[in-house]
C-alpha positions in Angstrom: 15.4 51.7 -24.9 12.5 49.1 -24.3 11.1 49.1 -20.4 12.1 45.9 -18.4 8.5 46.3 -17.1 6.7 43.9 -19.4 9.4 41.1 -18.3 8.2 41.2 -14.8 5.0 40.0 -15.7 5.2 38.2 -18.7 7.3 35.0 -19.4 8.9 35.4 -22.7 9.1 32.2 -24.9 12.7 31.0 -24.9 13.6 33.1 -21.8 12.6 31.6 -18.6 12.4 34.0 -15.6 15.0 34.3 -12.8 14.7 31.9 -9.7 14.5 35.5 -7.8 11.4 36.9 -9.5 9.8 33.9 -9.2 9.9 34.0 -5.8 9.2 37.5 -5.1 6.2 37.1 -7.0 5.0 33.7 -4.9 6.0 35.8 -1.5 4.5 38.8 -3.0 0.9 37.0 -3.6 1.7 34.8 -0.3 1.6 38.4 1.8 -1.6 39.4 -0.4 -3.0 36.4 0.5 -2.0 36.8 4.6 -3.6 40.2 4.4 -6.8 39.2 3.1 -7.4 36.5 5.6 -6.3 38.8 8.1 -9.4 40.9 6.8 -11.8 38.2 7.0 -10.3 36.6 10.4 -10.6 40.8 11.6 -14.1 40.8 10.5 -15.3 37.5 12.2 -13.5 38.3 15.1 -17.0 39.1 16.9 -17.7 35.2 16.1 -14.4 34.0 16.9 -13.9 36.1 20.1 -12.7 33.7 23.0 -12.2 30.8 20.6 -8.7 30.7 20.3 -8.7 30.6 23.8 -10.3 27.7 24.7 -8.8 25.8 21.6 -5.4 26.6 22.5 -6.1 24.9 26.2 -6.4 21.3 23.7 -3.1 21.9 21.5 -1.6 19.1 23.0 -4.4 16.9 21.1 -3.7 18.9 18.0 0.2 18.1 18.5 0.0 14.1 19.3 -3.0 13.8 16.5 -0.4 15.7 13.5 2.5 13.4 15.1 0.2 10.3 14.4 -0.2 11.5 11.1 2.9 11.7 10.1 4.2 7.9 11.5 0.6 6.5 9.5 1.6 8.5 6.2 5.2 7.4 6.1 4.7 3.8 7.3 1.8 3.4 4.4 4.4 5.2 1.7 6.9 2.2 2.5 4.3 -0.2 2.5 2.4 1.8 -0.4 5.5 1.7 -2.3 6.5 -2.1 -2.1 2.6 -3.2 -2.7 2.9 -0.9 -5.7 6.3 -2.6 -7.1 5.3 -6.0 -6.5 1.7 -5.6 -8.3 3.0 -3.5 -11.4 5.7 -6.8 -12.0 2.6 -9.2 -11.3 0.8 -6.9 -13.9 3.6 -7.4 -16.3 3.9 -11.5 -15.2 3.7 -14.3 -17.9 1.6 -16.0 -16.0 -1.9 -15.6 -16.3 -3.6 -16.1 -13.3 -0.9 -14.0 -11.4 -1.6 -11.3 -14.1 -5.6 -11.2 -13.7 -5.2 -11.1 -10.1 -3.1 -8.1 -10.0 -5.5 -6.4 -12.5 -8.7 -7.5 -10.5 -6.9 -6.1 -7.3 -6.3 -2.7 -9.2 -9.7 -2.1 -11.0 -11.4 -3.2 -7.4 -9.3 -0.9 -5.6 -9.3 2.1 -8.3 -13.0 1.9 -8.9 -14.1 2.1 -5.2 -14.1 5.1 -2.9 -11.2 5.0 -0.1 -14.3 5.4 2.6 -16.1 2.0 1.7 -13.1 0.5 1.5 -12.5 1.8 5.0 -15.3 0.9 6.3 -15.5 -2.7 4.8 -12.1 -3.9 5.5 -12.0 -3.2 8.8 -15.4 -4.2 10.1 -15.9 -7.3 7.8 -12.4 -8.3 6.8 -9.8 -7.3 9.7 -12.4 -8.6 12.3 -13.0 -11.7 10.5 -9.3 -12.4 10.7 -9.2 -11.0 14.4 -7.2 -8.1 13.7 -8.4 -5.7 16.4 -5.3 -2.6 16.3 -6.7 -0.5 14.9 -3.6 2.1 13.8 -2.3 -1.5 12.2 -5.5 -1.9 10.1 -5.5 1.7 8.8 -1.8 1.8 7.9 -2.7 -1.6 5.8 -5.6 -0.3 4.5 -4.9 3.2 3.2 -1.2 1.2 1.7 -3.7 -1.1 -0.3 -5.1 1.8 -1.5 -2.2 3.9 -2.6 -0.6 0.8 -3.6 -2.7 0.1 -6.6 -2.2 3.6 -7.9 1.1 3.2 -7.6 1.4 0.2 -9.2 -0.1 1.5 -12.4 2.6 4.5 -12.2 5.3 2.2 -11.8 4.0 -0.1 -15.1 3.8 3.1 -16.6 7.6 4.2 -16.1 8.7 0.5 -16.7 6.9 0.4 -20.4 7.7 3.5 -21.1 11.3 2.4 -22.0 11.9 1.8 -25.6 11.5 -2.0 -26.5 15.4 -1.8 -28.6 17.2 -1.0 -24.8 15.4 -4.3 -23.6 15.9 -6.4 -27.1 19.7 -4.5 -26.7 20.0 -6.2 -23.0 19.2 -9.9 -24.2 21.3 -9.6 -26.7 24.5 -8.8 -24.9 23.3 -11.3 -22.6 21.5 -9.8 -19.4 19.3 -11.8 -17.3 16.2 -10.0 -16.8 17.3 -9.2 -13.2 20.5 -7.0 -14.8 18.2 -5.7 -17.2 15.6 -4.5 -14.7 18.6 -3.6 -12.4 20.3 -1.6 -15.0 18.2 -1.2 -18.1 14.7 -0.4 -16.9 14.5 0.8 -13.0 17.1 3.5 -13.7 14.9 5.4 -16.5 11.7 4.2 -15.2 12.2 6.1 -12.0 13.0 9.1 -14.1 9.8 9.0 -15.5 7.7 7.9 -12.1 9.5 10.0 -9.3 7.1 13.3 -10.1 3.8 11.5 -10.1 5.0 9.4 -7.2 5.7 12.1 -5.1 2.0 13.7 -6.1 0.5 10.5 -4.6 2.4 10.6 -1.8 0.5 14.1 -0.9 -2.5 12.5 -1.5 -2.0 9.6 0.3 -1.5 12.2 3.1 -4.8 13.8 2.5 -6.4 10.3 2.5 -5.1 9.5 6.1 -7.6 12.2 7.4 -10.2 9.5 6.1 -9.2 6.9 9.0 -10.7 9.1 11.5 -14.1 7.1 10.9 -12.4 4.0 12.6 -11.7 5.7 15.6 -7.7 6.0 15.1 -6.5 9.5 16.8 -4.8 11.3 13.9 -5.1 14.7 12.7 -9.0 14.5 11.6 -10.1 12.9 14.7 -8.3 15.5 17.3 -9.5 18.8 15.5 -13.7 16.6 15.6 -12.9 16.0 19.7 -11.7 19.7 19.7 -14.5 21.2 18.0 -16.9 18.6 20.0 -15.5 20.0 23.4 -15.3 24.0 22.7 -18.4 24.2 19.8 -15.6 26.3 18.0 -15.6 25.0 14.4 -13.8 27.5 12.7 -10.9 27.5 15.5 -10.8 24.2 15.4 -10.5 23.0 12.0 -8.2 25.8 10.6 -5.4 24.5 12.1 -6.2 21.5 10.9 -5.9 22.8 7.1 -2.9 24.6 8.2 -1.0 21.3 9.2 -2.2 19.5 6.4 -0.7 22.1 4.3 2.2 21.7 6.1 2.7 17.8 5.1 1.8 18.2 1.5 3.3 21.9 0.3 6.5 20.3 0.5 6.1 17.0 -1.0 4.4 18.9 -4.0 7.5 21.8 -4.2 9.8 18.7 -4.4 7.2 17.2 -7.3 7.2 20.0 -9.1 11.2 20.4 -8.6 11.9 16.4 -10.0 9.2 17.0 -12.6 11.2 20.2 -14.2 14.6 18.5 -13.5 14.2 15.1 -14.5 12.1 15.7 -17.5 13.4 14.3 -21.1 14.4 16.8 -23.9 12.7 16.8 -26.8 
């Protein structure tokens, strides 16, 4: 009789592993995981003695900066999303200038770091055009930035299906709003709803990035944390932790769509 040991550690081709031993592995290394930053945490605890303390007195800006964080990510996916749609049909447009406009947008956008970008949109463009909210400017600017990477997901997923459905959808006599309706979108999201939900998490991540315009979200409250207590460590590990938080989730649920929604071979 061959031992069932082997199985428990090794994936055999053809013979996926149980949903439960998946997860007692991922709790398993979780607890490992818990125990050893329970050693480290147990070691500093001569640095970190009284820090908790005087960082717990400010969770209130910890709370209201993680809240903020969450309306800026979910307003600039909506607003991320539709930029994103609207520039991958531009991309695909008949008409030239249209098309080289969307494509300057993109390569401008993709080939720039997100903290110039920042920094020059806000100060040089939004106060040219007198837009002084500040929350307003970031949540445009970080869903100009995600937007263009969308965009070239979206294109993606749209060319990906096969030329004979769209030659097949002229010919029994769909207008190209049927055929995007009912042809393209539906397997095109099939393709683009993992990566989309990837840059979602990042787009999360980015957000932290608008703390260098002054707007109060997650970044900001854990620098006037550590600024008032001089507890760095205290302060900014709960800030990883609610970051984690946000994106864990959003990159289960990738991970999830990618396995369920992938084509067979």
């Amino acid at each position: 009789m061959k031992s069932s040991f082997p199985t428990l550690l090794i994936e055999r081709p053809g013979t996926p592993a149980s949903p439960w031993l998946k997860g007692a592995w991922l709790a398993l290394i979780l607890i490992t995981a818990s125990l050893l930053c329970a050693l480290v945490m147990g070691g500093a605890a001569g640095v970190t003695q009284g820090g908790w303390d005087a960082v717990w007195k400010f969770r209130g800006v910890f709370w209201r900066g993680w809240l903020l964080t969450i309306l800026i990510s979910f307003l600039s996916l909506l607003l991320s999303t539709l930029i994103g749609g609207i520039v991958a049909l531009a991309r695909r447009s008949r008409i030239l200038p249209l098309r080289s406009a969307a494509l300057l947008y993109v390569e401008v956008i993709r080939g720039t770091p997100l903290l110039a970008q920042i920094l020059f949109l806000f100060y040089v463009v939004a106060n040219g055009i007198g837009l002084q909210d500040r929350l307003v400017a970031g949540i445009l600017i970080l869903s100009l930035f995600s937007g263009a990477y969308l965009s070239e997901m979206i294109r993606a997923g749209i060319e990906s299906v096969p030329a004979s459905q769209l030659e097949s959808a002229r010919a029994i006599g769909l207008t190209t709003l049927q055929t995007y309706r009912f042809v393209i979108t539906p397997q095109a999201l099939r393709q683009i709803l993992p990566p989309l939900a990837g840059q979602f998490a990042s787009l999360i991540k980015d957000s932290s990035l608008l703390s260098i315009i002054g707007i109060g979200e997650f970044t900001l409250a854990a620098q006037q944390v550590n600024s008032a207590t001089y507890r760095t460590l205290e302060s900014y590990l709960p800030l990883a932790i609610g970051y984690l938080a946000l994106t864990l989730p959003i990159s289960l649920l990738s991970k999830m769509l990618e396995k369920r929604l992938r084509y067979e071979a």
